[in-house]
C-alpha angles and dihedrals in degrees: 000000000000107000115195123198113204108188100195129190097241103260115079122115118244085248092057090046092047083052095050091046096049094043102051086043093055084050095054090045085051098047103033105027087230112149112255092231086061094050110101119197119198112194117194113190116194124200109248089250097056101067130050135207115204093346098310120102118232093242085064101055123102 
């Protein structure tokens, strides 16, 4: 049972989000010949001002 963990900065569209899962999941099935339906796909989405690039928050940024 592959299990894939996708930390993401918050922002993306649910379209967006249903692309990269199906797409990483396509890729795992590909590489590992693992069935998609085994293939198991964990996003984390974290607020802007909850992670933090070089010292600066990403809220901060401009």
């Amino acid at each position: 049972m592959p299990l894939v963990h996708i930390e993401l900065i918050e922002g993306r569209s649910e379209e967006q989000l249903k692309n990269l899962v199906k797409d990483v999941t396509a890729a795992v099935v590909e590489n590992t010949g693992a069935p998609a339906e085994h293939v198991h796909v964990v996003l984390n989405e974290m607020q802007k001002d909850r992670y933090a690039v070089g010292g600066t928050l990403k809220s901060d940024e401009k």
